[in-house]
C-alpha positions in Angstrom: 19.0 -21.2 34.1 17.7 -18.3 32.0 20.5 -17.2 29.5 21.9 -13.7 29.7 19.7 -12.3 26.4 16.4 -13.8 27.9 17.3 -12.0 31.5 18.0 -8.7 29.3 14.6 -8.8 27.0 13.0 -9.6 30.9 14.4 -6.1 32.1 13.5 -4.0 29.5 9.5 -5.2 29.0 7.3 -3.6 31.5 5.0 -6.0 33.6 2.2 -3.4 33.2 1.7 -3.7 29.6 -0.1 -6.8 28.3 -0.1 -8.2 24.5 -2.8 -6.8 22.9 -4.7 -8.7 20.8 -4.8 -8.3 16.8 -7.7 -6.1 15.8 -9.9 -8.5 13.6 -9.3 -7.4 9.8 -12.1 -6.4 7.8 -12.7 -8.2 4.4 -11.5 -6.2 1.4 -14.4 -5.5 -0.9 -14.3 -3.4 -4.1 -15.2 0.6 -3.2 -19.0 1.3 -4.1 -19.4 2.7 -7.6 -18.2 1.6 -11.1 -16.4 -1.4 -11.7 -13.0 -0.7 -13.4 -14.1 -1.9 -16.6 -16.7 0.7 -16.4 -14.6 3.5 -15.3 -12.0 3.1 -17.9 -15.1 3.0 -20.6 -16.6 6.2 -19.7 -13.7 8.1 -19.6 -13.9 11.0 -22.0 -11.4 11.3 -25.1 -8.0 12.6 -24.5 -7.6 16.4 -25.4 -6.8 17.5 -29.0 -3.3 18.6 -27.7 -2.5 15.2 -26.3 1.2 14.8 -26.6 1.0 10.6 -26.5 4.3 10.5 -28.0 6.0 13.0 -24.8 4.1 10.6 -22.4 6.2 7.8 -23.9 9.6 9.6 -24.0 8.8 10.3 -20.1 7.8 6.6 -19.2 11.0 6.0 -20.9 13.4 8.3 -19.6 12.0 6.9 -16.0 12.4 3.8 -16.8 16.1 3.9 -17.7 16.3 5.3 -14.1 
């Protein structure tokens, strides 16, 4: 004898719609282009006005957060 949740979950799913099947997952594979390594190598100097040291006070102040 079904139980009373069973009888429940049989009410509320509709005959008409059948399980569909998991669509197959593609394989992850780096974007085309430069590798990281490369990226980060030809990036171009930070400007003159660079406030490193306002960047760090920011990471910071997030951080405490």
């Amino acid at each position: 004898m079904p139980t009373v949740a069973k009888k429940i979950a049989a009410r509320r799913r509709d005959p008409a719609k059948k399980p569909v099947a998991a669509a197959p997952r593609h394989r992850l594979t780096p974007p085309p282009g430069p590798s990281a390594a490369e990226f980060f190598a030809n990036l171009p100097p930070p400007a003159k006005d660079f406030d490193a040291e306002g960047v760090e006070r920011i990471v910071a102040f997030r951080a405490e957060r």
